[in-house]
DORO-537739 format. One line per 4 residues: number of its first residue (from 1); their letters; for each residue x, y, z of C-alpha. Coordinates in steps of 0.1 Angstrom, whole numbers. Layout:
BEGIN
NUM) A) X:Y:Z  ... .
END
This chain:
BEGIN
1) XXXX) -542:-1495:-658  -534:-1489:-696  -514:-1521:-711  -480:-1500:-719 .
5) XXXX) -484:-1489:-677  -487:-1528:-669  -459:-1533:-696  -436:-1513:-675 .
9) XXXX) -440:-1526:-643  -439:-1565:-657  -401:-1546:-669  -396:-1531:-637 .
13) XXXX) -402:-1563:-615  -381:-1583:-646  -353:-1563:-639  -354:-1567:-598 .
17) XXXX) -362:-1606:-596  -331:-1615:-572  -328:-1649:-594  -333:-1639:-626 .
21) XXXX) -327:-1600:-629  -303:-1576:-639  -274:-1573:-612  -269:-1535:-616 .
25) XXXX) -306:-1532:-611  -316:-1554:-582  -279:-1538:-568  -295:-1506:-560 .
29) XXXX) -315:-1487:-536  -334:-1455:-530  -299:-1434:-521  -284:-1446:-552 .
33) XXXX) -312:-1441:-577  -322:-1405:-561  -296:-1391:-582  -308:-1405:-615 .
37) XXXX) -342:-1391:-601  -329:-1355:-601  -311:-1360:-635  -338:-1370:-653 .
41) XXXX) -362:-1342:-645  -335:-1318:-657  -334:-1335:-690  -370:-1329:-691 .
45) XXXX) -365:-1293:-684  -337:-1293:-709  -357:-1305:-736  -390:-1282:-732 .
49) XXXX) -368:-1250:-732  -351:-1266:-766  -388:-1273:-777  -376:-1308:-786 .
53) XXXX) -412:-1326:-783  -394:-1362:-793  -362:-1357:-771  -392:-1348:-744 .
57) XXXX) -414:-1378:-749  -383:-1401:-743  -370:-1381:-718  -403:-1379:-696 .
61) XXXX) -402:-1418:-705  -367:-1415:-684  -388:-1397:-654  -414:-1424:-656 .
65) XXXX) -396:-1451:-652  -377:-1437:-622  -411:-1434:-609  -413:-1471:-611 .
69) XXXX) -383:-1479:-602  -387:-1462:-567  -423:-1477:-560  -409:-1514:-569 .
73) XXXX) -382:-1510:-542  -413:-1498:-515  -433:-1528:-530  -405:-1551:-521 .
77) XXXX) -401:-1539:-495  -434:-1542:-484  -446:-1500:-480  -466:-1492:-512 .
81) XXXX) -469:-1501:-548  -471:-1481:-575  -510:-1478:-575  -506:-1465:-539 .
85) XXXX) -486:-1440:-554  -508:-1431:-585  -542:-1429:-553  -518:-1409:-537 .
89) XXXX) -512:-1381:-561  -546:-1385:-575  -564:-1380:-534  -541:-1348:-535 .
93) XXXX) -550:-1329:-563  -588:-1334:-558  -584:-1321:-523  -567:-1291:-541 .
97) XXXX) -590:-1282:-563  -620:-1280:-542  -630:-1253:-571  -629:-1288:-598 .
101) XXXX) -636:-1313:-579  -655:-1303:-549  -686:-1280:-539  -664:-1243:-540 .
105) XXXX) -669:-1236:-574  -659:-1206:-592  -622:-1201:-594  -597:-1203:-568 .
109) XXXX) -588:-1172:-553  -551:-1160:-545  -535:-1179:-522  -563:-1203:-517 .
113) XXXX) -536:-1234:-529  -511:-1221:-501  -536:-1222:-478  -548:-1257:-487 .
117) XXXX) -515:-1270:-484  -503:-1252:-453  -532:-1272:-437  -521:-1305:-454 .
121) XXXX) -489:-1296:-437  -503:-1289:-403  -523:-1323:-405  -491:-1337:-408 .
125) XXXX) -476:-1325:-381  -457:-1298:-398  -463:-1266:-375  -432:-1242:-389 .
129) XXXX) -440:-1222:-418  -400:-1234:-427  -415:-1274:-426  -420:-1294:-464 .
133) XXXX) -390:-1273:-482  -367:-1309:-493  -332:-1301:-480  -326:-1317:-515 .
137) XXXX) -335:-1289:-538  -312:-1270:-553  -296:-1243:-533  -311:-1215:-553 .
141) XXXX) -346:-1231:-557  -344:-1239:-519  -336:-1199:-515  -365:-1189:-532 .
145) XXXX) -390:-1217:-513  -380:-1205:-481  -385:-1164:-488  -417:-1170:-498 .
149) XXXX) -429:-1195:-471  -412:-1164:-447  -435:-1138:-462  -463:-1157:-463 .
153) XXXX) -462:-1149:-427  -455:-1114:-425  -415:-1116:-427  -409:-1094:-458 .
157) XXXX) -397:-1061:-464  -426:-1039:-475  -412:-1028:-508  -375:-1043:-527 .
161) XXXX) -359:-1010:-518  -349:-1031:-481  -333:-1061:-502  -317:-1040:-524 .
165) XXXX) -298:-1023:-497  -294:-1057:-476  -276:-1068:-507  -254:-1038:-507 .
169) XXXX) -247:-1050:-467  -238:-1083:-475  -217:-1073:-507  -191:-1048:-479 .
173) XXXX) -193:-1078:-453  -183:-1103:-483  -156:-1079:-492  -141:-1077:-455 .
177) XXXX) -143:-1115:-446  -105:-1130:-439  -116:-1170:-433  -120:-1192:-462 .
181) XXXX) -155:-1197:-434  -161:-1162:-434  -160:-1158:-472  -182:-1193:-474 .
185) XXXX) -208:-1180:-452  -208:-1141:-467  -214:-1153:-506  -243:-1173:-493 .
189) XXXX) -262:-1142:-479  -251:-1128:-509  -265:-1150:-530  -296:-1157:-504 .
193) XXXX) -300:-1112:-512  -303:-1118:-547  -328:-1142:-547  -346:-1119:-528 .
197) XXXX) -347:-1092:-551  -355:-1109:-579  -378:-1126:-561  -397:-1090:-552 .
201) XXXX) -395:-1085:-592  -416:-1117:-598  -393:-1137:-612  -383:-1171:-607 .
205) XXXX) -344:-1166:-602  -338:-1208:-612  -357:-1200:-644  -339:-1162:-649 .
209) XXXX) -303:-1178:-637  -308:-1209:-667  -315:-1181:-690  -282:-1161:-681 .
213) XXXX) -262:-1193:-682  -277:-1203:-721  -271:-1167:-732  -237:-1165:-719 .
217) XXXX) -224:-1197:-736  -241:-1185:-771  -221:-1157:-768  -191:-1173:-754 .
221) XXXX) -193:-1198:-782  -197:-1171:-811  -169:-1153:-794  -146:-1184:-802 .
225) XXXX) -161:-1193:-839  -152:-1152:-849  -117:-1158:-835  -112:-1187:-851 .
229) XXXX) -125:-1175:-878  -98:-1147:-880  -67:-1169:-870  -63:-1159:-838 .
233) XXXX) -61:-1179:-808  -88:-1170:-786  -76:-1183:-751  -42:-1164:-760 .
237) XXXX) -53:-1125:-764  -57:-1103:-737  -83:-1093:-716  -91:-1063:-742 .
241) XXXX) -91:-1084:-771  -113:-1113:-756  -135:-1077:-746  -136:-1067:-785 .
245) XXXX) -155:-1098:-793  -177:-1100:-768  -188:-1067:-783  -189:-1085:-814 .
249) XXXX) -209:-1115:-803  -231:-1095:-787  -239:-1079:-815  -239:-1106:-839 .
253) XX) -267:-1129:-811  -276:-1104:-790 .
END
């Protein structure tokens, strides 16, 4: 273990000593931190698509040390340590690279890292090609997990041309809904018909959606400076007015 690595952990156990400690720290658990879990590895994300390689050294520092934090809590509590943890991932991705580490060779063939871990699954006891995909994940990461563990085994339309017109299904059974239940359940097979499509087009639709949403703020944002810029009150014109400068920004950033 590298000194910095042992440096962390002497911090990590620091902060939890019940006598001695930090009270907000030896205050939580795994429920409470799980949240700073998930909002750390979005920072990371956040700062490789800004291409900010400091922001992304302290911010995978963040991720780390969530990593600790969770495998002090087991160690307390008596289930693993952190070098259980660091065996753990280490056992895994030898056994799924057989082509690196083992006696395959070559290079691993399509589908050949499903495969490995659909029979990590099955050791497990997980039988349904629906078991392993966290309840946790994001709704339209979750979306996406699920259609392809479906057509792995065969449940897939044979070309887009049958989401495409599932879609246009869903969009008429949206539209007629009454219930605020009805509506609920509608936009999410919707929603669950777009990932599909996009899906079929070979794109990720969480990497395609973050794209959309950074695009549409530039915009948004230049639509406000050349407004401002003019005298006018943006959030005051019309819809025809707000319509010209969206032309504009468009233009301007594409």
């Amino acid at each position: 273990m590298s000194d910095q690595t042992d440096r962390l952990l002497r911090i990590m156990a620091r902060l939890r000593d019940p006598v001695s400690g930090c009270e907000w720290d030896t205050a939580q658990d795994f429920a409470s931190i799980a949240p700073y879990t998930i909002e750390e590895a979005y920072e990371v994300a956040d700062a490789i698509e800004r291409s900010d390689m400091d922001d992304l050294r302290g911010e995978l520092g963040d991720l780390l040390f969530q990593v600790v934090f969770h495998a002090r809590m087991a160690e307390e509590a008596g289930d693993f340590a952190f070098e259980d943890v660091a065996r753990s991932i280490g056992d895994k991705m030898e056994a799924r690279h057989p082509h690196i580490f083992g006696d395959e060779g070559g290079i691993m063939e399509d589908g050949r890292w499903e495969d490995i871990k659909a029979a990590e699954r099955s050791r497990s006891g997980q039988n349904s090609a629906m078991d392993g995909v966290a309840n946790a994940l994001p709704a339209l990461l979750r979306s996406h997990k699920l259609q392809k563990r479906a057509a792995r085994v065969g449940f897939e339309w044979p070309d887009v041309t049958g989401p495409i017109d599932k879609l246009r299904e869903e969009l008429d059974e949206l539209a007629q809904a009454q219930t605020d239940d009805e509506k609920l359940m509608e936009a999410g097979d919707v929603l669950f018909s777009v990932v599909n499509i996009v899906r079929r087009y070979g794109v990720d639709p969480e990497q395609a959606l973050r794209a959309s949403n950074a695009k549409f703020e530039r915009r948004f944002r230049k639509m406000e400076e050349l407004s401002q810029n003019e005298g006018e009150d943006f959030a005051a014109l019309d819809l025809d007015g707000k319509e010209t400068y969206w032309q504009r920004a468009k233009r301007t950033i594409g």
